[in-house]
C-alpha positions as CSV (number, residue, x, y, z in Angstrom):
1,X,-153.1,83.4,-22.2
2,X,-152.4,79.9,-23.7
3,X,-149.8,77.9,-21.6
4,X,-147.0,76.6,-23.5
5,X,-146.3,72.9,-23.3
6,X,-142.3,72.8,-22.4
7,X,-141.8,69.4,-23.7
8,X,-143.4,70.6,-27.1
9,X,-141.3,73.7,-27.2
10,X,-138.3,71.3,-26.5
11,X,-139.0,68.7,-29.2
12,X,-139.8,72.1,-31.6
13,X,-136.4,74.1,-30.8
14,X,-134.9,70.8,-31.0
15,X,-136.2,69.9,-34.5
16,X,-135.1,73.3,-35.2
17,X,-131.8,73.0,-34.2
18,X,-131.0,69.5,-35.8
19,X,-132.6,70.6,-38.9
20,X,-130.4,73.8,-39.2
21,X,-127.1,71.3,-38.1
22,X,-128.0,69.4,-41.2
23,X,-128.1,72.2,-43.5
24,X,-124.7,73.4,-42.5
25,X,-123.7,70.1,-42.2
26,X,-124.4,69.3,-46.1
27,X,-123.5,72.4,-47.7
28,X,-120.8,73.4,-46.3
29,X,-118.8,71.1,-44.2
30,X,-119.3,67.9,-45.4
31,X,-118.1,69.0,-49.4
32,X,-115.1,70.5,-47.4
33,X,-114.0,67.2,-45.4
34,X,-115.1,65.3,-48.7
35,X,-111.8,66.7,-50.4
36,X,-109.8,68.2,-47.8
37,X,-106.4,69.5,-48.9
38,X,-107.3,68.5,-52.3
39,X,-107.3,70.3,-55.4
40,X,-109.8,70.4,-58.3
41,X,-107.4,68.4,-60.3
42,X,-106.8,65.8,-57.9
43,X,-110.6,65.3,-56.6
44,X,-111.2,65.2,-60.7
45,X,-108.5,62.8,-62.0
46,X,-108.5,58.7,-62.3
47,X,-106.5,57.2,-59.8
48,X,-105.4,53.9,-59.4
49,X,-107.9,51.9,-58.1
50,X,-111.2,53.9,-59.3
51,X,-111.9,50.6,-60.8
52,X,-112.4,48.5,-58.4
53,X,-115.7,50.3,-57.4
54,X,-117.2,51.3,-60.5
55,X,-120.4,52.3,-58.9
56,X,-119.4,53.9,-56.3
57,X,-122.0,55.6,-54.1
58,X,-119.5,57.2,-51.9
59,X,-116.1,59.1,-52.7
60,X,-113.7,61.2,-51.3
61,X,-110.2,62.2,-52.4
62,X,-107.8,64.3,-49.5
63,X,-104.2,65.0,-50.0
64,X,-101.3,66.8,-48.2
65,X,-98.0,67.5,-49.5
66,X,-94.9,66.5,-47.5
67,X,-91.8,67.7,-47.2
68,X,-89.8,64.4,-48.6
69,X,-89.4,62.5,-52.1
70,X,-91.9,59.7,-52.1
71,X,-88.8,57.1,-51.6
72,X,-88.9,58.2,-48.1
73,X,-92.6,58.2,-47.8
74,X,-93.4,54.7,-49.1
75,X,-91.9,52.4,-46.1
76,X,-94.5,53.9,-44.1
77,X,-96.9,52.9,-46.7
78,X,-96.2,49.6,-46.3
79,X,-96.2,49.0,-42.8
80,X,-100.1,50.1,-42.8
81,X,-102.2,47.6,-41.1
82,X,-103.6,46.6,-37.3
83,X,-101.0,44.8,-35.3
84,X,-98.4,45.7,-38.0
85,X,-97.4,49.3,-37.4
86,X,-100.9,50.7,-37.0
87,X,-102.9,53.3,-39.4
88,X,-100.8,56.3,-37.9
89,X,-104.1,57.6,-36.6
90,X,-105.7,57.3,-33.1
91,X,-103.7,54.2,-32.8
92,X,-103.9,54.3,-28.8
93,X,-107.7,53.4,-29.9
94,X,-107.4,51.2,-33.2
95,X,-103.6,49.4,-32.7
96,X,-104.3,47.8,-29.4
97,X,-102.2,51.1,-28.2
98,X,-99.5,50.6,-30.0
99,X,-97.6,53.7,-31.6
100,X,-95.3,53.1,-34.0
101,X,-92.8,55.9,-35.2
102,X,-90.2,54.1,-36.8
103,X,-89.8,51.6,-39.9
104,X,-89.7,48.5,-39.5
105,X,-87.7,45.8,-41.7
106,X,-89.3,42.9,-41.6
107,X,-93.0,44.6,-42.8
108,X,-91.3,46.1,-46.0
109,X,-92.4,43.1,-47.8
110,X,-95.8,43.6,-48.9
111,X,-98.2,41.7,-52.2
112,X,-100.8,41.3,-53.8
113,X,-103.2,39.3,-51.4
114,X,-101.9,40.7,-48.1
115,X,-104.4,41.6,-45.8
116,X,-104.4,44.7,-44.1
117,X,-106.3,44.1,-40.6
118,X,-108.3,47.6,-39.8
119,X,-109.1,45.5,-36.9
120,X,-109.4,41.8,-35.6
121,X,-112.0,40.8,-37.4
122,X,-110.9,41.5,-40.9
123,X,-109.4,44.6,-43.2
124,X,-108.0,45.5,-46.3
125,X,-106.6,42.8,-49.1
126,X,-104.1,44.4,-51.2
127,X,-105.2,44.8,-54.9
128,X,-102.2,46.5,-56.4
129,X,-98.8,47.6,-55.9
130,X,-96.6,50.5,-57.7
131,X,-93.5,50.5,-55.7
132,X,-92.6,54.3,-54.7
133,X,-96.3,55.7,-56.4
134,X,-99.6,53.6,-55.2
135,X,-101.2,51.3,-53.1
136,X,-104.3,49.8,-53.8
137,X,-106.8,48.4,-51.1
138,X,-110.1,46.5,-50.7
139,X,-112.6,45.4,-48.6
140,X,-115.3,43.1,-49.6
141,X,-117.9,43.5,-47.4
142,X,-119.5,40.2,-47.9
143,X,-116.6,38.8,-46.1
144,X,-117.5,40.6,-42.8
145,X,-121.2,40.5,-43.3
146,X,-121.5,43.9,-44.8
147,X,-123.5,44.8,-48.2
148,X,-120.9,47.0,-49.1
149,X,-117.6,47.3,-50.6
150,X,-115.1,49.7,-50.1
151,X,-111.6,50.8,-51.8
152,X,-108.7,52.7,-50.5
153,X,-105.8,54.1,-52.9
154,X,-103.0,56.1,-51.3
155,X,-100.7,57.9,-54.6
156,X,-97.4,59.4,-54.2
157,X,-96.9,62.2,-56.5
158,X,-93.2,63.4,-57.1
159,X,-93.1,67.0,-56.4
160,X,-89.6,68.2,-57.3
161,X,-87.0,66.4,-55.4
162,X,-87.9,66.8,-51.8
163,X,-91.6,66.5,-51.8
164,X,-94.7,64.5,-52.4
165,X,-97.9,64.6,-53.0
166,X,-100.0,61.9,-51.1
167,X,-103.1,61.4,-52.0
168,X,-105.7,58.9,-50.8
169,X,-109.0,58.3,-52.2
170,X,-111.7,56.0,-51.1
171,X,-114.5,54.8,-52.8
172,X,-117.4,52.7,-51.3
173,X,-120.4,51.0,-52.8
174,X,-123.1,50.9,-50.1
175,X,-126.0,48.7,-50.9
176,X,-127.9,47.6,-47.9
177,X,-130.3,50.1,-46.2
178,X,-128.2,48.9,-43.7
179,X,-125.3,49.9,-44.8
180,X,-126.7,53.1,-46.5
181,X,-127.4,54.3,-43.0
182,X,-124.5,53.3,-41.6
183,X,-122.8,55.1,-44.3
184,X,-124.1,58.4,-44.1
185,X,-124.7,58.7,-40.4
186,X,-121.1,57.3,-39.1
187,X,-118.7,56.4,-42.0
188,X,-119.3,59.6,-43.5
189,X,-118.0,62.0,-40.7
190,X,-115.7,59.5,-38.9
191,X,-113.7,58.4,-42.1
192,X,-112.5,61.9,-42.1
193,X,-111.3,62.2,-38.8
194,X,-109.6,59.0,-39.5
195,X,-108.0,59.6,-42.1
196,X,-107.1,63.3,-41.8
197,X,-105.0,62.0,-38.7
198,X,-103.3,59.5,-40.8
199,X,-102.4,61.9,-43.6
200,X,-100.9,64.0,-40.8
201,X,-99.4,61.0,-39.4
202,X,-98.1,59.9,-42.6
203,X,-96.5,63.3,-43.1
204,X,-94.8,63.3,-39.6
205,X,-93.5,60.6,-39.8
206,X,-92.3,60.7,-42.9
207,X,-90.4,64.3,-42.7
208,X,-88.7,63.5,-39.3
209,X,-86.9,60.7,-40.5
210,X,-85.7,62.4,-43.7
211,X,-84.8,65.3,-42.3
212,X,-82.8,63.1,-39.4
């Protein structure tokens, strides 16, 4: 009888088991987290900001309706930002701890130019602004040594009276290898639980105080 070699049968089971993660990985979790809470329509439609990254290599559109007219959504739009009120996320992690649940005045003021700080070293710059309906966002890699750029849009769409539609889409150009790698072994999965928690963020927010 032929001894078996446990460190081989290790390294085989373990190939195994990585290779069948990866299948179930690609078809079937990552198109789900890729458009989570979307619908066909909205993954499909232009949105502002599609052209900032007109050959995009990576895009994902996610949505969640709220229960509030987007005039009570948008405030908290505009208050995005590290050391400003934080992306509503993990912000114990990614706003120096800092938890914001309120609005606050004096960042209601936003343009065209303003940077958005995703952390100290650099962020967003606002592209465009629709009062009460979009916010366009970009990073330009270059400034922060990436080869890369990458677009962020959030939408408010009117649903009735009470409720909104937010949808956020981000598109990302990733050149490098660098980069490439980057982007499909940490930007890919961690940009949705990122920004899954800042829709639902968003949405909290957003319905307590109306409903207050």
């Amino acid at each position: 009888m032929n001894a078996r070699n446990p460190v081989l049968t290790l390294a085989v089971n373990g190939v195994w088991v990585l290779s069948l993660g990866a299948v179930v990985y690609l078809k079937w979790i990552r198109p789900w987290h890729l458009r989570w809470g979307a619908t066909d329509d909205e993954v499909n439609c232009s949105l502002p900001g599609d052209d900032q990254i007109p050959t995009a290599t990576w895009c994902t559109t996610r949505a969640i309706t709220i229960a509030a007219p987007p005039a009570a959504v948008w405030p908290w739009l505009v208050q995005l930002g590290y050391r400003r009120a934080g992306w509503y996320s993990y912000d114990r992690f990614d706003n120096d701890g800092v938890v914001v649940k309120r609005i606050i005045p004096e960042l209601q003021h936003l343009a065209v130019g303003d940077m958005l700080l995703t952390d100290a070293t650099g962020g967003f710059r606002v592209e465009a602004i629709e009062p009460e309906r979009s916010l366009v966002m970009l990073i330009h890699g270059a400034a922060m040594g990436m080869d890369a750029d990458i677009s962020s849009a959030l939408v408010l769409n009117p649903i009735g009276q009470q409720h909104t539609r937010l949808i956020l889409r981000a598109r990302a150009d990733f050149r490098g290898w660098r980069e490439k790698l980057w982007g499909w072994l940490l930007f890919d999965a961690g940009d949705f639980v990122m920004m899954r928690k800042m829709l639902l963020g968003i949405k909290e927010r957003a319905e307590c105080l109306h409903t207050v």
